[in-house]
Residue, then its C-alpha position, 0 to 999 in steps of 0.5 A: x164397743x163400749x165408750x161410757x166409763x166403768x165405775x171407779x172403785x169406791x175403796x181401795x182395800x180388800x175388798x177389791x175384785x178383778x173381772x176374770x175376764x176383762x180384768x175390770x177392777x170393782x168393789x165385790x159391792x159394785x160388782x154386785x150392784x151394778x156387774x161388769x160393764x164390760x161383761x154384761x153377759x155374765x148378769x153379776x149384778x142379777x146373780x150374787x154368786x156369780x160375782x164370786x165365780x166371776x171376779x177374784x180378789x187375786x190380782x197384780x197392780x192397777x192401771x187407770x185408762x181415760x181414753x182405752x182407744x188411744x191409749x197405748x198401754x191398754x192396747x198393750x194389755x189387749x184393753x183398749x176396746x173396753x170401758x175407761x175404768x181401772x183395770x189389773x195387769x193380770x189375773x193368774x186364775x182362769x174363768x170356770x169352764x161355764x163361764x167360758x162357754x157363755x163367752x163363746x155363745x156370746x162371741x166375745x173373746x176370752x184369754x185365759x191367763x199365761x201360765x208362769 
């Protein structure tokens, strides 16, 4: 479980990114220089292609969580066991296929987007 924060994104344009799987939302320069804290796995910060296959800049609203744990809209966005951070309400791409296979190996837990 992850109690140290995430990085608060340093701006608020463009350039921002939404992990694909937790939902984290970064700058694509924070992404790359430090990854995701809550995917670690994904190793973004060691590959910078993998922030593009990782992160989309396709995303709906942000919420900030101070305390996920007792918060009851992380809860409610299936947040509440990641980083206090900013975080998308949804993502509507789905993770590569190879990227969901290194969930599994890693035994961490994937949804992939509701259809609409």
């Amino acid at each position: 479980m992850a109690s140290a924060p995430a990085q608060i994104p340093t701006s608020f344009g463009h350039e921002l990114r939404a992990c694909l799987r937790c939902r984290l939302v970064k700058t694509y320069d924070q992404f790359r220089e430090s990854g995701c804290e809550n995917c670690p796995f994904f190793k973004m910060d060691e590959d910078h292609e993998r922030v593009v296959e990782c992160t989309t800049p396709n995303f709906n609203g942000i919420i900030s969580v101070m305390d996920p744990a007792r918060s009851w809209a992380a809860r409610w966005l299936r947040i509440g066991r990641f980083a206090p951070g900013c975080y998308t309400l949804a993502v509507s791409e789905a993770l590569p296929e190879d990227l969901q296979n290194i969930c599994e190996e890693e035994r961490v837990q994937y949804a992939p987007p509701k259809r609409v």
